[in-house]
N, C-alpha and C positions, 0 to 999 in steps of 0.2 A: 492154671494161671497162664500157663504157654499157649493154652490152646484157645484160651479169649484170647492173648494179645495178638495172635494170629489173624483168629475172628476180624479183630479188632481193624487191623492192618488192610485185611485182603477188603472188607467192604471201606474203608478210606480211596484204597486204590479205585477199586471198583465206581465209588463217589466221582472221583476225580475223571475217573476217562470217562463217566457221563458225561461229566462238566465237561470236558472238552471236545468229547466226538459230539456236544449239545450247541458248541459254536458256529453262529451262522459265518457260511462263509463270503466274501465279496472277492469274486472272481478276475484275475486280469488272465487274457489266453493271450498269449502272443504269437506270433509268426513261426515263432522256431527256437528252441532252445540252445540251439551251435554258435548263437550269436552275440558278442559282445555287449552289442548295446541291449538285447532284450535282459541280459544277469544284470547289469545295471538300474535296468526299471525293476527286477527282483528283487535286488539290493534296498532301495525306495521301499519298497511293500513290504520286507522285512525290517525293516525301519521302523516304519508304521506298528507292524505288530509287537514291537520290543518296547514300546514308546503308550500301548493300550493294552498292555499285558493281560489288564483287568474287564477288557470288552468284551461285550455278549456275542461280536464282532471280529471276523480274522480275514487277512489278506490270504487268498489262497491262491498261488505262480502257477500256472503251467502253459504245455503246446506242445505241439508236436517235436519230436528230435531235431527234425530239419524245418529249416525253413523254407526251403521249395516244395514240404510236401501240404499241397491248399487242398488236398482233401482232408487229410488228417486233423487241418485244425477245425475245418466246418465237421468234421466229425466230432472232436474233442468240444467243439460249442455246442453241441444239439445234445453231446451227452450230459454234460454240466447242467444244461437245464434242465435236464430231469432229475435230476437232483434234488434232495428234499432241502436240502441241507442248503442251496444257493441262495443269496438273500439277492443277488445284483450281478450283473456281470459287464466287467470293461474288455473289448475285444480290439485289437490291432490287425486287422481283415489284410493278408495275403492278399486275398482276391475279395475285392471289395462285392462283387456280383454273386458270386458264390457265398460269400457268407450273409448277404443280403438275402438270398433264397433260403435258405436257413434258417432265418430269421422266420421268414414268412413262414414257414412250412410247419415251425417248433412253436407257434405262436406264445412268445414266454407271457408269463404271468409278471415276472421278477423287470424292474427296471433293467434296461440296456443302453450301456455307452457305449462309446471306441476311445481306444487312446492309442496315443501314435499315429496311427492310420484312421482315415475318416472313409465313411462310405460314400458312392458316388452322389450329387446332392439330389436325386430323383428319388435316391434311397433313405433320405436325408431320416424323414417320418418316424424309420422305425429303430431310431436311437433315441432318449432325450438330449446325450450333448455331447460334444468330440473334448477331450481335453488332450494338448499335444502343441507341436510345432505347428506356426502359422506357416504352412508347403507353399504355400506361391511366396509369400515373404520373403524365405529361407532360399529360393531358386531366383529369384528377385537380386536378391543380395549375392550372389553367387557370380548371377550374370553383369553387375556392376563393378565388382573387382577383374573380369575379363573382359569388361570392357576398358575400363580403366587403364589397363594394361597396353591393351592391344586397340585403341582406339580406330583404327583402319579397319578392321576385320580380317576377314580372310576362312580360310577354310578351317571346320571346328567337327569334333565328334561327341557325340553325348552317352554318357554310360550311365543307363538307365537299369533298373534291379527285373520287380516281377512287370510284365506286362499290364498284368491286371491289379497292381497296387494304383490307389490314389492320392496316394502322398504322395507320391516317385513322379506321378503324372504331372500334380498339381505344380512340382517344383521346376521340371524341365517349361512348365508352360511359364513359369514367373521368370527363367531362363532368358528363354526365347523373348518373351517381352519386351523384356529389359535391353538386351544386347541391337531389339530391332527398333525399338520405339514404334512396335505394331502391337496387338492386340489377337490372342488366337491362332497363333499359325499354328503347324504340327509341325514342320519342316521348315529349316531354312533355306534359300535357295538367292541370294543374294543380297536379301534385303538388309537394310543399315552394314552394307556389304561383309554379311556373314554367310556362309554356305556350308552344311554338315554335308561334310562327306556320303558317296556307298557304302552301304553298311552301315549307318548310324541312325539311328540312334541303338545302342549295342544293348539288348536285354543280359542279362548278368546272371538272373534268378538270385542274386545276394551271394552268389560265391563267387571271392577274392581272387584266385587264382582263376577262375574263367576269365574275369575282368582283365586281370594283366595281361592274360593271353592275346584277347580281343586287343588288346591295347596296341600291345606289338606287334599283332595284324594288322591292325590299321596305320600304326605309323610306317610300318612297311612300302605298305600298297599307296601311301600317300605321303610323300618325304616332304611335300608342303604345305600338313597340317602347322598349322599355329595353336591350337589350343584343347584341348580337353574339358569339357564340363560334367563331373561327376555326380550324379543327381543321391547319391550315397555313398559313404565310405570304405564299402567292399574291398577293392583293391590295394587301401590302405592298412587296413587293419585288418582284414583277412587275410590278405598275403603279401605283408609289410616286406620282409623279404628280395623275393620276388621284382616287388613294385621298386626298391629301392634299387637292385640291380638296374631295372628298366631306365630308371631316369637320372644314376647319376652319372652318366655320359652326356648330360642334358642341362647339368646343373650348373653351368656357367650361361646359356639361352635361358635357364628360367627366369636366374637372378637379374638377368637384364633386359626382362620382360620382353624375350625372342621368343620366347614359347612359354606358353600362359597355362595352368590347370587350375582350376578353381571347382573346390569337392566339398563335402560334406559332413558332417561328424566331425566331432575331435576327442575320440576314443582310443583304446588301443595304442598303436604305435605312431597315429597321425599326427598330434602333437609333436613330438621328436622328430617326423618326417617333415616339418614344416620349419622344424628350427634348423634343420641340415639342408634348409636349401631347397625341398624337393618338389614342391611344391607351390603354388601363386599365395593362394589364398582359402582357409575352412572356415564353413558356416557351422556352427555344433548346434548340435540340439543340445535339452537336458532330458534325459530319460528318467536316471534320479529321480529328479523330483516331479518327475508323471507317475511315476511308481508309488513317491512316498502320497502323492497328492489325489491318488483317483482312492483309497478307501474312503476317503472323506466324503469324497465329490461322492461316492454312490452311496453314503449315508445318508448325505441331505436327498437326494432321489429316495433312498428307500423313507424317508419322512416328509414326502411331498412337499420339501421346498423349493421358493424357483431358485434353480440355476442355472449360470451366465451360458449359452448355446454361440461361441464356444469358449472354451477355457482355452486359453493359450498359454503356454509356456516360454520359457524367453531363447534367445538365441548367443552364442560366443563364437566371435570373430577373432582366428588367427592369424595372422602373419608373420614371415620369420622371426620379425621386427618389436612382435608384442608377446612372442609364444609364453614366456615368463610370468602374465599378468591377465593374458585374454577368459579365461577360465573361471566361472563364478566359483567362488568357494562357498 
């Protein structure tokens, strides 16, 4: 009798991790796992899978440990796709060039999105859709509350992440835009009399404390900067700390919009940092709900239906003044 119920037991078991190692997966690879907002989009995707318990279908996280390392994740994508087990996979491209060759090179069989990050639009082809932050929108909006602020101009620095991210790009250029009422610059140099300092625009690679670092190099070497434009939250939520040291010597110029920073995210400690003053104004993404929202979006792709190219997700606007309310729930 024991030794059916055993029987009995070990092939149930056995049942079950078929059924389970038998679940397709839908892939999101993100930049790097060290990072707040990518456990966030996690978070979303486990969402999803607690909410479809009973799906043929699983959200599967991963990436590289760091997020500066862009080989690892075009590695971690080329290997996913060989994968039997992949039904779809959502990528947030580091290096939007790099993982575009990747691309080409792994020729997937399986649908391919981006979320978060988009690829460059030459590369546009070999995704069906971005779903994520509208990046010119969000740098748009960034660069209207520093102008706002600082209606004059004056001399500005921009702290920008990976070099070869396109999101990061697309938001310094809705930046610049906005604060020039020009179209395409890389640089400012007096126009709508704004002028980024030497040194800026400052690459970060997405760590916090290099940003703060840069930060207080730069206000050094330039005692008549006016403003900061953070094209990501690094500095803030990376090395809240830090950042907080750096600017509340500062925090009586911010609040009386003598000295302007307008950044991105409202993750982490950013929020709190914006109700203490320390900050102009944050654009937030939602990562959440790119997380909870791409198994879907790659279902209707793996069922050949059309979807929206792109899916955008919404934005939250902080101010000292709204920190309480600014925040979809």
């Amino acid at each position: 009798m024991r030794k059916a119920l055993l029987l009995t037991v070990a092939v149930l078991a056995l049942t079950a991790g078929q059924t389970l190692a038998a679940k397709k997966q839908l892939v999101i690879v993100v930049k790097g796992l060290d990072n707040p907002f990518f456990e966030a989009i996690n978070q979303g995707c486990q969402k999803w899978n607690k909410e479809n318990a009973n799906s043929e279908y699983e959200c599967f996280y991963t990436g590289p440990a760091s997020t500066s390392d862009e080989a690892g994740e075009a590695q971690i994508v080329q290997d996913v796709l060989g994968k039997a087990e992949t039904a779809a996979i959502a990528i947030s491209p580091s290096n939007a060039k790099l993982i575009a060759q990747t691309l080409k090179t792994s020729n997937p069989k399986v649908p391919v999105m981006t979320v978060d990050a988009d690829l460059a639009a030459e590369d546009s082809a070999l995704r069906k859709t971005y779903l994520g932050t509208d990046n010119y929108l969000m740098g748009a909006r960034i660069g209207d509350y520093i102008k706002k602020a600082m209606p004059s101009g004056g001399k500005i620095c921009t702290i920008e992440g990976n070099p070869g991210a396109d999101n990061i790009l697309r938001r310094a250029q809705g930046m610049r835009d906005t604060l020039t009422g020009k179209k395409g610059l890389t640089a400012l140099k007096g126009e709508g009399g704004w002028t980024e300092v030497a040194g800026c625009p400052v690459f970060t690679n997405d760590d916090g404390a290099k940003g703060v670092q840069a930060m207080t190099d730069i206000l050094a070497a330039n005692p008549d900067l006016v403003a900061f434009g953070i094209m990501g939250g690094w500095p803030l939520f990376g090395a809240p700390q830090p950042y907080r040291d750096l600017f509340k010597p500062m925090a009586d110029k911010i609040g009386k919009n003598k000295f302007v920073i307008g950044a991105a995210d409202t993750i982490g400690d950013e929020v709190a940092i914006a109700k203490e003053g320390l900050v102009t104004a944050l654009v937030g993404q939602r990562p959440f709900e790119m997380g909870y929202k791409a198994p879907s979006v790659m279902m209707d792709l793996i069922a050949g239906k059309k979807v929206a190219d792109p899916v955008f997700t919404g934005l939250d606007e902080c101010t000292k003044d709204t920190v309480d309310t600014c925040i979809q729930k």
